[in-house]
N, C-alpha and C positions, 0 to 999 in steps of 0.2 A: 425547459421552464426552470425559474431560479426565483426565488423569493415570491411565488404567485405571478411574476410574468412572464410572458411567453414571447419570443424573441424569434420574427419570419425573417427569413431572408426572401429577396424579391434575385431570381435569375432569370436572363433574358439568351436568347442564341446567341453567339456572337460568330459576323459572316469573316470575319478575316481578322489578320493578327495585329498588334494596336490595342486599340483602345478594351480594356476589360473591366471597368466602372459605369457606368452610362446613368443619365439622368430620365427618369418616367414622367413627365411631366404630368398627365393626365390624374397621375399618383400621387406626385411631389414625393418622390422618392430616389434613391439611390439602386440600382441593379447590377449587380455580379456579370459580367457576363463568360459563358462556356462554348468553347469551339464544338463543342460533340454534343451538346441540348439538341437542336434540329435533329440527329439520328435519333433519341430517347426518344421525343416527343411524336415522331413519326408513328403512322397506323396504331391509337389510344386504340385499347378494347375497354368495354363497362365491366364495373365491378359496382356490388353494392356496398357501404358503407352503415354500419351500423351506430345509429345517433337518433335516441327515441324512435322513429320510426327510419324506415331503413332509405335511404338516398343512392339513387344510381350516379355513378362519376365514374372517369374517365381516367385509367391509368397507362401506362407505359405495357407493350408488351413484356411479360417476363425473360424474352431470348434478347428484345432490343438493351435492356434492364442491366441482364449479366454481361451485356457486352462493353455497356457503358463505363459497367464498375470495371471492367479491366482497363479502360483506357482511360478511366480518371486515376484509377491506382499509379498507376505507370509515369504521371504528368507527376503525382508529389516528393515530395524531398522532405527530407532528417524528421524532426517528431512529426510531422503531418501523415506521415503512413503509421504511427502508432494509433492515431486517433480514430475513434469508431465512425 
């Protein structure tokens, strides 16, 4: 968040190597897309989310999570592995 706005990125799986920008039409938007999403987003568990009252949502498991991060670590190059 930077001056009061808040800035999403939208990422989609991506099935093979190519194309890694895609159009969401339903969205009208632009999508990232990541070879290793489809493993993260694999078997979600609920968690609650606190916001006024509390929201059950759907996260990544924690083992799929820490695996992801080593395999996106691994894909970056020169300042991008500085960055949090």
């Amino acid at each position: 968040m930077r001056d009061g706005v808040t800035d999403v990125d939208f990422l989609v799986p991506r099935m093979r190597e190519g194309k890694t920008i895609v159009y969401l039409n339903p969205l009208g938007v632009y999508a990232q897309g990541l070879l290793s999403l489809n493993f993260l987003i694999a078997e979600p568990i609920p968690a609650v989310a606190v916001y006024r009252s509390r929201i059950v949502v759907q996260i990544p498991c924690p083992e799929r999570y820490a695996i992801h991060k080593l395999i996106v670590a691994q894909r970056r190059s020169g300042t991008a592995r500085l960055m949090p």
